[in-house]
C-alpha positions as CSV (number, residue, x, y, z in Angstrom):
1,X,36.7,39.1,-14.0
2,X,34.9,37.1,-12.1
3,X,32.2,38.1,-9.6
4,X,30.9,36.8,-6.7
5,X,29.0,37.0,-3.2
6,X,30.6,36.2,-0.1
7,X,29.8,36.3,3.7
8,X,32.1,36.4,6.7
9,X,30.6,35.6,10.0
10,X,31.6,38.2,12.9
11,X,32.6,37.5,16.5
12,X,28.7,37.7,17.6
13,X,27.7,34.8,14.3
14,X,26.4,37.8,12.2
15,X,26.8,37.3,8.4
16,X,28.2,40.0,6.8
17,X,27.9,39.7,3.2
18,X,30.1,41.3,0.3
19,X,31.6,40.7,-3.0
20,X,34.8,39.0,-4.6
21,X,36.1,40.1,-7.8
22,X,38.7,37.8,-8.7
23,X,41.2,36.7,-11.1
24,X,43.0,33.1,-12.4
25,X,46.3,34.1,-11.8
26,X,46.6,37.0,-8.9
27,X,49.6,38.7,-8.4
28,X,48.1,40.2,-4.8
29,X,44.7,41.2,-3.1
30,X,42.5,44.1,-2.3
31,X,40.8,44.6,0.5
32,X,38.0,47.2,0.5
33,X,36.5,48.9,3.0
34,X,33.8,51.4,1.8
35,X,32.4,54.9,3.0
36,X,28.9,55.2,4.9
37,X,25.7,54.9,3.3
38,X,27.2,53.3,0.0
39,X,28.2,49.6,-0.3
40,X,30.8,47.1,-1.9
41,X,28.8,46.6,-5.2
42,X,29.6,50.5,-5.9
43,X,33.2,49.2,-6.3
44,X,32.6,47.6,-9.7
45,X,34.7,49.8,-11.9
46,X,36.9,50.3,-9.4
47,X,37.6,46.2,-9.0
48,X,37.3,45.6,-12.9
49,X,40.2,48.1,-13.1
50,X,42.6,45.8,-10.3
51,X,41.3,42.8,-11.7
52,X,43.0,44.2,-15.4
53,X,46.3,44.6,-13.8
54,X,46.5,41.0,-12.4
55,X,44.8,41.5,-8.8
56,X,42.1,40.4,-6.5
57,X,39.7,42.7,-4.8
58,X,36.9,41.4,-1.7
59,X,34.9,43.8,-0.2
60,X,32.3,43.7,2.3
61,X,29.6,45.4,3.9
62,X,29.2,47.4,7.0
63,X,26.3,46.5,9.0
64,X,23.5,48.0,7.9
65,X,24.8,48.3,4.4
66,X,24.4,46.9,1.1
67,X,23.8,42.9,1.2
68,X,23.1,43.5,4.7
69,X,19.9,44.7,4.6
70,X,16.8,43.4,2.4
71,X,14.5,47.1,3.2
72,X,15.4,50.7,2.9
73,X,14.4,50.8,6.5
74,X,17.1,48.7,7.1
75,X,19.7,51.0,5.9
76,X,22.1,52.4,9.0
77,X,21.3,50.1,11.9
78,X,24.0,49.2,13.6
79,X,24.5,46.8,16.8
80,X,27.0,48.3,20.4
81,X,30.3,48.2,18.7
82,X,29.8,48.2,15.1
83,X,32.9,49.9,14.1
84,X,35.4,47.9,16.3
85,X,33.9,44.4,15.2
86,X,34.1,45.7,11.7
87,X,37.7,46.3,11.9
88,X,37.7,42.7,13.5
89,X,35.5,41.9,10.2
90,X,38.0,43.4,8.1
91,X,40.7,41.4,9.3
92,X,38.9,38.1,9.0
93,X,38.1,38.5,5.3
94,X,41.9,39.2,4.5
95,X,42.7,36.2,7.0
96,X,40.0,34.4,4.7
97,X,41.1,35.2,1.2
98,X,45.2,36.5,1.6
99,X,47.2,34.0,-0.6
100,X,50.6,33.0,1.0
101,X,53.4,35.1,-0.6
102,X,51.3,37.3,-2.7
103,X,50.9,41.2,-1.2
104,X,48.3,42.2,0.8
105,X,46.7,45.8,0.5
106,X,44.2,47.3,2.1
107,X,42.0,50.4,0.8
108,X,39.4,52.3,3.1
109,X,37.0,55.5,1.3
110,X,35.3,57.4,3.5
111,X,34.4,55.9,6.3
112,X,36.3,52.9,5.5
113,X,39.0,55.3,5.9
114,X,38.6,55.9,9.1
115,X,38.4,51.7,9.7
116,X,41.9,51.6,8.1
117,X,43.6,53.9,10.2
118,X,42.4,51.6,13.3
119,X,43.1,48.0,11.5
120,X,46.3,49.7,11.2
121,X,47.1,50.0,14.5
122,X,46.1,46.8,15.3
123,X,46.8,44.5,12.5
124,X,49.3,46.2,10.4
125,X,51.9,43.4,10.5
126,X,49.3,41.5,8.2
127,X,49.5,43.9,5.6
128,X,52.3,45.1,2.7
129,X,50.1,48.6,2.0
130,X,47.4,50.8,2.9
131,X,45.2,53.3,1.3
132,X,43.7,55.6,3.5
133,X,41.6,57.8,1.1
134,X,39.0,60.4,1.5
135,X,40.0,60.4,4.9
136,X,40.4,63.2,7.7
137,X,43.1,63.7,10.2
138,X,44.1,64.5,13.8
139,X,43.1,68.1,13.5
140,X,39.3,66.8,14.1
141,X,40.1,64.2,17.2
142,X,38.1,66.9,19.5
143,X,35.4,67.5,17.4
144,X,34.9,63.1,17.3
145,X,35.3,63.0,21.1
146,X,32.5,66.2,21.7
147,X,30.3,64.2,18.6
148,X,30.5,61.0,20.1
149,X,29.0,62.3,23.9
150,X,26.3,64.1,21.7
151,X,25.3,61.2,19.7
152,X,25.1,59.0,23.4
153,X,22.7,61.4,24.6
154,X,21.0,61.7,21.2
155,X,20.4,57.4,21.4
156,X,19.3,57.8,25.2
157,X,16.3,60.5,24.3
158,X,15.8,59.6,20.8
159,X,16.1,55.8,20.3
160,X,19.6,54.1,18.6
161,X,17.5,52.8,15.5
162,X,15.8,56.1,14.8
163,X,17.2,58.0,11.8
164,X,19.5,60.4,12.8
165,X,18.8,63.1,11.2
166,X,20.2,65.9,13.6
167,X,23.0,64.3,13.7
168,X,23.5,63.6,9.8
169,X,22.4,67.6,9.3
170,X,25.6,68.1,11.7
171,X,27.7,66.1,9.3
172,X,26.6,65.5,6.1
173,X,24.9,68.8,5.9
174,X,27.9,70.4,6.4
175,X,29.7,69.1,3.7
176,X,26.8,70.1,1.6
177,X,27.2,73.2,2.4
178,X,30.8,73.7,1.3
179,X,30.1,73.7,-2.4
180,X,28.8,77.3,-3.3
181,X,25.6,77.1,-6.0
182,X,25.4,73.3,-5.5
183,X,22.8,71.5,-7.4
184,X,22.5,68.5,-4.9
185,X,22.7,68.3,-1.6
186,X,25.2,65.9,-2.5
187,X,27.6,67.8,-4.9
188,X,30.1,67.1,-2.1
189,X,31.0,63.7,-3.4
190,X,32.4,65.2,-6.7
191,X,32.1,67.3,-9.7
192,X,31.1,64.6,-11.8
193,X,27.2,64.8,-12.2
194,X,26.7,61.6,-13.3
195,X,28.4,60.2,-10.5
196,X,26.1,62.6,-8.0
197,X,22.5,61.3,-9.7
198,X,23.5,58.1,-9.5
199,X,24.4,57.9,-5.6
200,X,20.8,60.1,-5.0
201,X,19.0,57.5,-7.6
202,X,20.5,54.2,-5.4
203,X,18.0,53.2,-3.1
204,X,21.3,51.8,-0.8
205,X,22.8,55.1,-0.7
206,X,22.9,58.7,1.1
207,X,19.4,57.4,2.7
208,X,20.3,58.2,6.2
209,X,21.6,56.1,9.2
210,X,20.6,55.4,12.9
211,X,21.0,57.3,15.6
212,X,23.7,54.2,17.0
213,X,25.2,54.4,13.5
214,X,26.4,57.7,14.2
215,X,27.1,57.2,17.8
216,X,29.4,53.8,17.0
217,X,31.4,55.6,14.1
218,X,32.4,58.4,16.4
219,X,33.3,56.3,19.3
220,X,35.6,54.6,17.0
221,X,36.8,57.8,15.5
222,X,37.9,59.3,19.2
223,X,40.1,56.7,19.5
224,X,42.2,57.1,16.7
225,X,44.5,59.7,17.7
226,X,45.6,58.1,21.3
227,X,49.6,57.5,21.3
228,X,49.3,54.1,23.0
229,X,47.4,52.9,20.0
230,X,49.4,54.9,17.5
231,X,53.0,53.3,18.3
232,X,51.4,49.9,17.6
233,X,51.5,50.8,13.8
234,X,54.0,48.8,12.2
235,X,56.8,50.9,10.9
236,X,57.9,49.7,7.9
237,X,53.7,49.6,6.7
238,X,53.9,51.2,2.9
239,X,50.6,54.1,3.4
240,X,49.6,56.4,0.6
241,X,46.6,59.0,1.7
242,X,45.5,60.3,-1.4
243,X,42.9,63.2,-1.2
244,X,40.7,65.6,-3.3
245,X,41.6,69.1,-2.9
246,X,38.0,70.3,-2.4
247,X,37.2,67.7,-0.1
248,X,35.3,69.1,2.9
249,X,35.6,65.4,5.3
250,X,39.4,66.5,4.9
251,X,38.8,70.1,5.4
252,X,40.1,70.3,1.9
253,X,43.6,69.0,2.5
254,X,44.4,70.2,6.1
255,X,43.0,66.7,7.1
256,X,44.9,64.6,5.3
257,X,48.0,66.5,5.4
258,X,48.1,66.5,9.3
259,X,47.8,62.3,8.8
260,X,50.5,62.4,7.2
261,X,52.7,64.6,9.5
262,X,51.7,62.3,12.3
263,X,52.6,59.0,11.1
264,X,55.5,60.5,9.6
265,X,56.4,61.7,13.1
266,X,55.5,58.4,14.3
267,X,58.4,56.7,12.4
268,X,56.7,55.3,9.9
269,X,59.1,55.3,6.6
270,X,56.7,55.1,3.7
271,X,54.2,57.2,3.6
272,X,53.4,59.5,0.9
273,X,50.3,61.9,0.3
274,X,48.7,62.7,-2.9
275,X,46.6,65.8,-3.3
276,X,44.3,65.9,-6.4
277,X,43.2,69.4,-7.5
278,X,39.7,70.0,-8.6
279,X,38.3,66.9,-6.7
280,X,36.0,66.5,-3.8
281,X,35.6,63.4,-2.1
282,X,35.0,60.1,-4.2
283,X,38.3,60.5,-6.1
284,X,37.9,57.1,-7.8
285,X,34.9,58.1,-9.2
286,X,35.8,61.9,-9.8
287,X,36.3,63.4,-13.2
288,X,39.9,62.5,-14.1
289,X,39.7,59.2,-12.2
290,X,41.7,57.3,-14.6
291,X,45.0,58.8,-13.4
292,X,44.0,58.3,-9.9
293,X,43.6,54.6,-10.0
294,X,46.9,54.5,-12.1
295,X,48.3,56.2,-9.5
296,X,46.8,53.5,-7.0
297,X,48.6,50.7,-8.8
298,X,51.7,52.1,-9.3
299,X,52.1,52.4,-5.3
300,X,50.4,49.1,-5.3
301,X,53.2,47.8,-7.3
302,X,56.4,49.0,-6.9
């Protein structure tokens, strides 16, 4: 495996800067896009793993994220439109590293789930697959749209670049509070403790965002669910929306279940959902991850 940094420069000549792990003789590529408040160097194991079975795997950070910023103070400011020009980002770097002929997949955690299901609907004809994992569904589009006009008036009395902490207690703490006799406030993420203390330890994760962060992501989050974007989703698009059972972003599985229902509905042909029992929300990094990236590349590869 070989690593290495990259940068794409966006629409407004930003650099956005990620990692490549990359192989001599690919047989596709990866594309990542990662959850909030972590970043693309998390994705080590994950890429070593891809990189094993013969594929490439880019990955680059959201603004205010990872080799984006150089201070913790840094960490979760965003500029007007972050999540849109991200998917744009997003497209760019497969644009920018896709080899002719070879597949092309795409994986969002987290937030980045939320960045697939809009590429999706706008770029899906450049892709073979998508993962959409960790991810929530159409159950929630009212509780984005009420979020997003709270989070506008939060950045009007507030500041955008404060932190937001009301509105991370409103989300984050609420997944904290779904695990009964947690530990961490972050327990949420998975039962796997060493996985837990070693998010809280990272100085580039779970350290708050911006008021805009929050404001940006749930902007882009109310549009997901409109049927004039939906129907642009190509229909022959492989998707696999693989979920932990005890994942409260996914309501544990009422979330991703719904997704599934609706693209199904939708037309799409291939799309299957995975449910893993006795996970929360970083499956790839959850006790028992070893069958849940095998179960990755075997939808990768068939």
């Amino acid at each position: 495996m070989a690593k290495r940094l990259i940068s794409i420069k966006t629409v407004n000549n930003d650099i956005l800067s990620g990692f490549a792990w990359e192989v001599d003789k690919p047989k596709g590529c990866i594309f990542i896009a990662t959850g909030m408040e972590e970043y693309a160097g998390r994705y080590d194991s994950f890429a070593a793993f891809f990189n094993e079975n013969g594929y490439n795997v880019y990955s680059i950070d959201y603004y205010g994220q990872g080799e984006n910023v150089t201070s913790e103070r840094e960490l979760g400011i965003v500029p007007r439109s972050a999540f849109s020009k991200f998917v744009r980002v997003l497209d760019d770097l497969i644009k920018k590293y896709s080899i002719k002929g070879l597949p092309v997949i795409v994986f969002g955690h987290s937030m980045g789930s939320f960045i697939v299901q809009d590429f999706i609907q706008r770029y899906s004809n450049h892709l073979d697959k998508a993962i959409i994992c960790g991810t929530d569904g159409p159950n929630s589009k009212f509780t984005y749209k009420i979020g997003y006009q709270l989070a506008r008036l939060v950045c009007k009395l507030r500041g955008e670049t404060r932190k937001g902490k009301f509105l991370r207690s409103l989300a984050i703490g609420a997944y904290a509070k779904s695990v009964k006799h947690r530990e961490t406030d972050s327990d949420w993420l998975s039962y796997d403790k060493g996985n837990v203390e070693r998010y809280i330890a990272d100085p580039k994760c779970g350290k708050g965002s911006s008021n805009g962060f929050y404001r940006e992501l749930l902007k882009g989050n109310h549009r997901l669910y409109k049927t004039k974007f939906l129907n642009k989703i190509n229909k022959d698009l492989k998707i696999l929306v693989p979920a932990g059972e005890e994942d409260p972003v996914g309501h544990k599985g009422k979330g991703p279940t719904k997704l599934v229902k609706l693209y199904k509905d939708l037309g799409i042909k291939d799309v299957t959902l995975e449910m893993y029992p006795h996970m929360r929300h970083e499956i790839h990094n959850e006790i028992g991850k070893e069958q849940v990236l095998k179960d990755f590349l075997e939808f990768i590869g068939k």
